[in-house]
C-alpha positions as CSV (number, residue, x, y, z in Angstrom):
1,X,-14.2,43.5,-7.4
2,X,-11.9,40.7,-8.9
3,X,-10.2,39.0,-6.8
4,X,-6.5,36.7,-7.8
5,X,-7.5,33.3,-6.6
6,X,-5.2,30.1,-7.0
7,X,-5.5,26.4,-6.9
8,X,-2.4,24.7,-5.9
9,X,-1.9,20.9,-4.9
10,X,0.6,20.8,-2.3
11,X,2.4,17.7,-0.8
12,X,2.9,16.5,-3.9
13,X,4.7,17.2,-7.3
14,X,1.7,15.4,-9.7
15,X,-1.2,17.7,-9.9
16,X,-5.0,15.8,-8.3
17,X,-2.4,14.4,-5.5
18,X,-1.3,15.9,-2.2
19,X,-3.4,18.5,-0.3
20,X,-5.1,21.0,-2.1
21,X,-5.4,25.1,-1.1
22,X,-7.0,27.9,-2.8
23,X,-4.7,31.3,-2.3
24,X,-6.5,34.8,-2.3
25,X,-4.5,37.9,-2.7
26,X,-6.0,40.7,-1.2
27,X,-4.9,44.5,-0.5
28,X,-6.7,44.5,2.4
29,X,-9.0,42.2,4.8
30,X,-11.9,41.2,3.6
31,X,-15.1,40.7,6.2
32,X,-14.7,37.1,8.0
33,X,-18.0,36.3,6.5
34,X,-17.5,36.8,2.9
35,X,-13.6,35.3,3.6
36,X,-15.7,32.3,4.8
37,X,-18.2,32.3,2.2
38,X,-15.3,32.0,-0.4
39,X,-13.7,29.6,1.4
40,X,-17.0,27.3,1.5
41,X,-16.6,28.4,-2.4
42,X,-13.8,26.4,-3.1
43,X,-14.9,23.6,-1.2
44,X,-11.0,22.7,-0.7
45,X,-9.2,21.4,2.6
46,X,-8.5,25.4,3.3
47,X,-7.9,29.0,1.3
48,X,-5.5,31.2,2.7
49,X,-6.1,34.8,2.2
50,X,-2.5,37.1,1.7
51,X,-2.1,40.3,2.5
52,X,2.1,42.2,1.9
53,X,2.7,45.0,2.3
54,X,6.6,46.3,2.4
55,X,7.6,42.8,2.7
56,X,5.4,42.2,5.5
57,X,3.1,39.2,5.0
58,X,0.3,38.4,6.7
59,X,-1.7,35.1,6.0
60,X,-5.6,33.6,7.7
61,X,-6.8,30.7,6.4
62,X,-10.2,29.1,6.7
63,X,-11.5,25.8,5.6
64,X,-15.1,25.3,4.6
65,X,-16.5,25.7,7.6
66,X,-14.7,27.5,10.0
67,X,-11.2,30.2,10.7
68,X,-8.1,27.6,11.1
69,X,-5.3,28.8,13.7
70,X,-2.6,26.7,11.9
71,X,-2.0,25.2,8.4
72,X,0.8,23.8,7.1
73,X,-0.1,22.9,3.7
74,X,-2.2,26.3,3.2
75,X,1.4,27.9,4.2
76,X,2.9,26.4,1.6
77,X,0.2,27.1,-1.0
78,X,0.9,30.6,-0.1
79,X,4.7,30.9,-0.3
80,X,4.7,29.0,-3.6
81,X,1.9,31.5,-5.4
82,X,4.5,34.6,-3.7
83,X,7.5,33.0,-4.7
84,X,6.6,32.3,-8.1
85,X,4.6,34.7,-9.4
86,X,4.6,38.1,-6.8
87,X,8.1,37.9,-5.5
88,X,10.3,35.4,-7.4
89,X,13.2,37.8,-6.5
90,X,12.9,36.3,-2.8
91,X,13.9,33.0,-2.0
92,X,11.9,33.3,1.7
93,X,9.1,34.6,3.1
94,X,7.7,35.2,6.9
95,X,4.2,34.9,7.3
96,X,2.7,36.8,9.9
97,X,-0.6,34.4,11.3
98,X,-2.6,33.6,14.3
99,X,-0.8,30.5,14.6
100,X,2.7,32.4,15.1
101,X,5.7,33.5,12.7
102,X,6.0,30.9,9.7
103,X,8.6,30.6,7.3
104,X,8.9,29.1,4.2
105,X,11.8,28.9,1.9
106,X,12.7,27.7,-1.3
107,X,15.0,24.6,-1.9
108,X,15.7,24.4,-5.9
109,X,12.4,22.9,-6.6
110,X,11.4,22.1,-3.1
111,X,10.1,24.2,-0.4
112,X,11.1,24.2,3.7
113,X,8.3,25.2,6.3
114,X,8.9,26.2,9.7
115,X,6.2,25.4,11.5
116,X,5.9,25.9,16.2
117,X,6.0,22.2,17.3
118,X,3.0,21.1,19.3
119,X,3.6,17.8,21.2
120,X,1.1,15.6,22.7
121,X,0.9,14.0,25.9
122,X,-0.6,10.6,27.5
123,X,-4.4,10.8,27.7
124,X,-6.9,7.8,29.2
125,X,-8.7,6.3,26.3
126,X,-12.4,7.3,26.0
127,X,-14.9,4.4,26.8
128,X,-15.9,3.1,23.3
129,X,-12.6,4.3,21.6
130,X,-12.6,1.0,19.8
131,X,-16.3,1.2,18.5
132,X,-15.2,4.5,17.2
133,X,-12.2,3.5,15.6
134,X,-12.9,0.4,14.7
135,X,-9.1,-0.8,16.5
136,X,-7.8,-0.7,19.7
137,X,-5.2,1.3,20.0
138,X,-1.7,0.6,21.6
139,X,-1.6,4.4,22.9
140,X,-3.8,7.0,23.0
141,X,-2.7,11.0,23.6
142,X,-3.7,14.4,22.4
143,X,-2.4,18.3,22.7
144,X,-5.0,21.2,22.5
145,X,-5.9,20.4,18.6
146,X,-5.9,16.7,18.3
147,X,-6.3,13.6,19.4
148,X,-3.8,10.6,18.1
149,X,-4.3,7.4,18.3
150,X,-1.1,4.9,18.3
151,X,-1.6,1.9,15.9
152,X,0.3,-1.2,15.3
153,X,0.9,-1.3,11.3
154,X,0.7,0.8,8.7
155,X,-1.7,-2.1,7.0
156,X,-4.3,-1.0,10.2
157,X,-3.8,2.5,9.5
158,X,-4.4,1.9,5.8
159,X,-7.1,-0.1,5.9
160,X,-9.4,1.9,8.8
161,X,-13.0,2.8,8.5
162,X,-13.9,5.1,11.3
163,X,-17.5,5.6,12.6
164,X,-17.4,9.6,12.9
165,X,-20.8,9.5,14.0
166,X,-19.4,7.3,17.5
167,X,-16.4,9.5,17.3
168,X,-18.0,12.4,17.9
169,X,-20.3,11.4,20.2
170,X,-17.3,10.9,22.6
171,X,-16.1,14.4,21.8
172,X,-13.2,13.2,19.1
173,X,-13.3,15.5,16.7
174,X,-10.2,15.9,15.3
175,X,-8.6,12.4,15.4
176,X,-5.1,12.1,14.3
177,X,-4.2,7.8,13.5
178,X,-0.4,7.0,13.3
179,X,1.8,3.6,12.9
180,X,5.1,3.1,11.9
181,X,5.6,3.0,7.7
182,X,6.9,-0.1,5.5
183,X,8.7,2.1,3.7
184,X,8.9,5.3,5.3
185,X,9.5,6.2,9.3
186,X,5.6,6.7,9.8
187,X,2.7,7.2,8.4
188,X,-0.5,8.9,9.2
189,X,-4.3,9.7,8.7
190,X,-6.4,12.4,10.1
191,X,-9.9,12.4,10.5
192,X,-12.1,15.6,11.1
193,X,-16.0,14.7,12.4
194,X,-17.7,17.4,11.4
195,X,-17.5,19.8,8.6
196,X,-17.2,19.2,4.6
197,X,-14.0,16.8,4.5
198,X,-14.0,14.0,6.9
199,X,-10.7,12.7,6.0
200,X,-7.4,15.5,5.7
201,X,-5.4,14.3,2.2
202,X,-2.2,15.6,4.0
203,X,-1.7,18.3,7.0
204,X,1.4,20.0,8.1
205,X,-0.3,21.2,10.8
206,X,-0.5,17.4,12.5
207,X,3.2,16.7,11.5
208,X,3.7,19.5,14.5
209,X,2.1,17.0,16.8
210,X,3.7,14.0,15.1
211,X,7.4,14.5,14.8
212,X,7.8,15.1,18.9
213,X,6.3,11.8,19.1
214,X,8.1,9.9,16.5
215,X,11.5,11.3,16.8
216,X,11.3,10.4,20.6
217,X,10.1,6.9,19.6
218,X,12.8,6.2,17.1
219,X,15.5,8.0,18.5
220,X,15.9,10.5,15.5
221,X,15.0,13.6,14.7
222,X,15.2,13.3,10.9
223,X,12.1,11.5,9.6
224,X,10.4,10.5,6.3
225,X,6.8,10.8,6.7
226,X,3.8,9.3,4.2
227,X,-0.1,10.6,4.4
228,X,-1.9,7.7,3.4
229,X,-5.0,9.1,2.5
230,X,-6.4,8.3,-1.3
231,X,-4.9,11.4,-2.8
232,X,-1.8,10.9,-0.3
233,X,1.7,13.1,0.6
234,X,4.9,12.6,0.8
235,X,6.7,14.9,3.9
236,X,10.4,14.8,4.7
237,X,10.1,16.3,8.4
238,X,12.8,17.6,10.7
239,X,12.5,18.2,14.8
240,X,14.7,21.5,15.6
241,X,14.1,22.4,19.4
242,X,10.9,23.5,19.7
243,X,10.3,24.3,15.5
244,X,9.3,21.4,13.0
245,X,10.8,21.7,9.5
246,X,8.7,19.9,6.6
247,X,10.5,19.8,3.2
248,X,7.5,19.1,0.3
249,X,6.8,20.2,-3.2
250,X,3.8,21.6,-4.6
251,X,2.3,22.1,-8.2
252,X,-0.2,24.7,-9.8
253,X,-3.5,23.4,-10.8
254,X,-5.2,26.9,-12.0
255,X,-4.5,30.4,-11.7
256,X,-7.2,33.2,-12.3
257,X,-9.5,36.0,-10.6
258,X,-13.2,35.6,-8.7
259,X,-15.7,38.3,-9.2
260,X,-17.2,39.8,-6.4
């Protein structure tokens, strides 16, 4: 069987930048283990896995390791790959996912997701947060997918050097860091403590958690965002109600067909 795969860098509009996806097209689903098996494959951040049929579009994603419930810059992989290539008719598509209805539309050469908005709330600090980190943090919260950690600068947020191992110990395993930017309204890093990639280049998916707390913090709902992870992303974020809108580019890297 061959199977269309893509590589596309998302985030970004410079290829080896921004977060990277691998996109599958299938005509039907595949078993979860062999979708997993090529996902661990690709070795990128996720792969999303497309299935349309009469413009009904359903999208899973998994990451290296494991199924993924939400993903923002997989999303967006997706959309571009249908919007170029399979449907560039359509300026909008609905994906159908475990994580809810996402839609993604095109904006000239940008591209808008609408993505549920997942706030976080006040949470005590774990004993030996600071070991873990390797900085006290000013807040502390989480929501049921991460926890975030408020920092003072973007120079601490920049410059941090977690110890995953004490991280996990204390049962952090997705750890969201945030500060406000120099040159941007925030910026962010996220941290994953087991699996293949310990450090996110740039998730959509933690923007959700994000842009409740920043837009309440600055009193604005329309913010500039930064990833400051080495390949880095640039996200231009917007709080609607209950609905976070992420305006990013994305580029092709590589476009051909696994055997199976």
């Amino acid at each position: 069987m061959e199977l269309p795969i893509y590589h596309i860098d998302t985030f970004t509009d410079k290829i080896f930048t921004g977060n990277p996806a691998g996109v599958c097209l299938l005509s039907e689903w595949l078993p979860d283990e062999l979708m997993q098996s090529i996902a661990a494959e690709n070795h990128l951040p996720a792969t999303s896995f497309i299935i349309s049929k009469d413009e009904k579009h359903e999208v899973r994603w998994f990451s290296p390791t494991e199924e993924l419930t939400l993903c923002g810059h997989g999303s967006l992989a997706a959309a571009y790959v249908l919007l170029r290539w399979i449907y560039p008719w359509l300026d909008e598509v609905t994906f159908e996912s475990k994580g809810g209805l996402i839609t993604v539309r095109k904006q000239q050469e940008a591209y808008l997701i609408n993505l549920p908005a997942h706030p976080a709330f006040p949470a005590d600090m774990p004993e030996g947060l600071e070991l873990g980190l390797g900085v006290e943090p000013r807040q502390f919260l989480k929501n049921d997918k991460f926890h975030l950690a408020i920092l003072e600068s973007e120079k601490q947020v920049r410059q941090l050097k977690p110890n995953l191992y004490k991280l996990d110990e204390l049962g952090l395993r997705k750890v969201v860091v945030t500060a406000p930017g120099d040159r941007t309204d925030f910026v962010s890093r996220y941290f994953i403590t087991r699996g293949l990639i310990q450090e996110d280049p740039v998730t959509g998916s933690s923007h959700c958690m994000l842009m409740p707390y920043w837009a309440r913090r600055l009193n604005k709902n329309r913010l500039q965002a930064q990833q400051v992870s080495q390949r880095g992303g640039n996200l231009i974020c917007e709080l609607k109600q209950d609905r976070v809108m992420i305006k990013a580019n994305a580029i092709a890297v590589s476009q051909g067909t696994m055997t199976l």
